[in-house]
C-alpha positions as CSV (number, residue, x, y, z in Angstrom):
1,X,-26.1,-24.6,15.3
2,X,-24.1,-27.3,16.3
3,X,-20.5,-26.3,16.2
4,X,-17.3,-27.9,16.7
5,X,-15.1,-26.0,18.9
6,X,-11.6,-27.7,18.7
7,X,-9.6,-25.5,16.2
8,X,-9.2,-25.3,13.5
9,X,-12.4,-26.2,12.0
10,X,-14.8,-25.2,9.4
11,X,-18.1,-24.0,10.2
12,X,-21.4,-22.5,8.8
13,X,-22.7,-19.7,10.2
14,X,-26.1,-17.8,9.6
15,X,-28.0,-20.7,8.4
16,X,-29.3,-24.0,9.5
17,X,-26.2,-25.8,9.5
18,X,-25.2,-29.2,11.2
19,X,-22.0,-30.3,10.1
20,X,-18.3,-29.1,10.8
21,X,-15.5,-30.1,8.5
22,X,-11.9,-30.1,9.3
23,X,-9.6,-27.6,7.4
24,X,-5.7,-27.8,7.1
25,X,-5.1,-23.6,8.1
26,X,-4.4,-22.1,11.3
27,X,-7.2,-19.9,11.2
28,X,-11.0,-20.5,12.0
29,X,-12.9,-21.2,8.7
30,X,-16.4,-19.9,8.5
31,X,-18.4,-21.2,5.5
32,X,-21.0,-18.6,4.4
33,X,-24.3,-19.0,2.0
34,X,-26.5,-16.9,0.1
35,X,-29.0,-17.7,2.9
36,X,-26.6,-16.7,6.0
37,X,-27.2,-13.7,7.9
38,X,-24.5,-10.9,7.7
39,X,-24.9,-10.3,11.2
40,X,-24.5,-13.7,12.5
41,X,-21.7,-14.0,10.3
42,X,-20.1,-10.9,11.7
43,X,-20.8,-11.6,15.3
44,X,-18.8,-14.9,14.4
45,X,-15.8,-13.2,12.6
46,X,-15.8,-10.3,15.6
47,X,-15.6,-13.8,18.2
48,X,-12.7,-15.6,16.5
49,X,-10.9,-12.1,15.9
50,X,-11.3,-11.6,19.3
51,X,-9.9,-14.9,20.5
52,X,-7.4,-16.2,17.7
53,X,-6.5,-12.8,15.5
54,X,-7.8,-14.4,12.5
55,X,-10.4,-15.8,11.1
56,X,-11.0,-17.2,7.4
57,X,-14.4,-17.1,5.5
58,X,-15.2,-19.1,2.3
59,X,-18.3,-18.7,0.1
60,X,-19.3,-20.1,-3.7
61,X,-21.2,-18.0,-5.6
62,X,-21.8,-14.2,-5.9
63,X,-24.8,-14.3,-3.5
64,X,-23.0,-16.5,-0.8
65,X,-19.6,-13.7,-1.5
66,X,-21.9,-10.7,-1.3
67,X,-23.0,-11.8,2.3
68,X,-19.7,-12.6,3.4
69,X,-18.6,-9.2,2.2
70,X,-21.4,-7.4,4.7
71,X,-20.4,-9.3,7.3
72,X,-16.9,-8.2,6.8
73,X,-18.1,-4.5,7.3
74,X,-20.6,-5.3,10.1
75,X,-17.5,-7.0,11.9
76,X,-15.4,-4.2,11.4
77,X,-18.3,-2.1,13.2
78,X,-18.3,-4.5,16.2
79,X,-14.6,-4.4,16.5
80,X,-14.0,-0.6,16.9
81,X,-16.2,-0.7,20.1
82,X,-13.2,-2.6,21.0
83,X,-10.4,-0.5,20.2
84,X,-9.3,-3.1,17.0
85,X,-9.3,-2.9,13.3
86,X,-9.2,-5.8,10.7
87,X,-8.0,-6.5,7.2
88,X,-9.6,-8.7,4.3
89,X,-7.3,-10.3,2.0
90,X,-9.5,-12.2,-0.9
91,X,-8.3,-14.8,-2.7
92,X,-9.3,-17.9,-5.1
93,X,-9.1,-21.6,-3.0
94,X,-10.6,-25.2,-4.6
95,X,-12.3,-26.9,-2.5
96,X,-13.8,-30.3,-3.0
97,X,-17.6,-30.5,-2.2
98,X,-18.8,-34.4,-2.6
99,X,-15.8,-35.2,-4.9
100,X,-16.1,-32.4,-6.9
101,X,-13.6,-29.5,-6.7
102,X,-15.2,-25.9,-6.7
103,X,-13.7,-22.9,-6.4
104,X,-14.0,-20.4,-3.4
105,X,-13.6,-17.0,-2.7
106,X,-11.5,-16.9,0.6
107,X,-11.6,-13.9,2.7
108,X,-8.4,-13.9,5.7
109,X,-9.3,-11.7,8.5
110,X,-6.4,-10.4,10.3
111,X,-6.3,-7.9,12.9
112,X,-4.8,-5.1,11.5
């Protein structure tokens, strides 16, 4: 996976993924599909909790938002090893996806 580290960024994580696109918000964006893994996507979430404090997930579609949900709950898991707990705020965003807009599910990850 080839990842842009400079913050903040958007990035896929659990699939075969090349590209990074830039996001506006202070928080790391991870971009989730229905083919990502919910523990790749967690280990992800538990690294930028760990480093920034929050993270931010998007995903389209039910499949894509039921694997970002998992992930939530699997990073949650990793996390209390560590002594911290998170919160999930979901929301609607629009997003534009080769000059169409779509809208997103948003999950911010804060620590709690």
């Amino acid at each position: 996976m080839n990842v842009i580290q400079s913050l903040p960024m958007a990035r896929a994580v659990g699939a075969n993924h090349d590209q990074a696109f830039e996001h506006e918000s202070s928080a790391e964006v991870l971009k989730v599909s229905t083919r990502s893994r919910p523990s790749a996507v967690a280990g992800a979430i538990a690294g930028v909790i760990r480093e920034h404090g929050v993270a931010e997930v998007q995903s389209i579609g039910a499949g894509a938002t039921n694997q970002a949900i998992k992930a939530v709950a699997i990073a949650r898991s990793y996390l209390q090893d560590d002594g911290l707990d998170i919160t999930c705020v979901p929301s609607f965003i629009d997003i534009d996806i080769d000059n169409q807009e779509r809208t997103a599910i948003r999950l911010l990850i804060e620590r709690r």
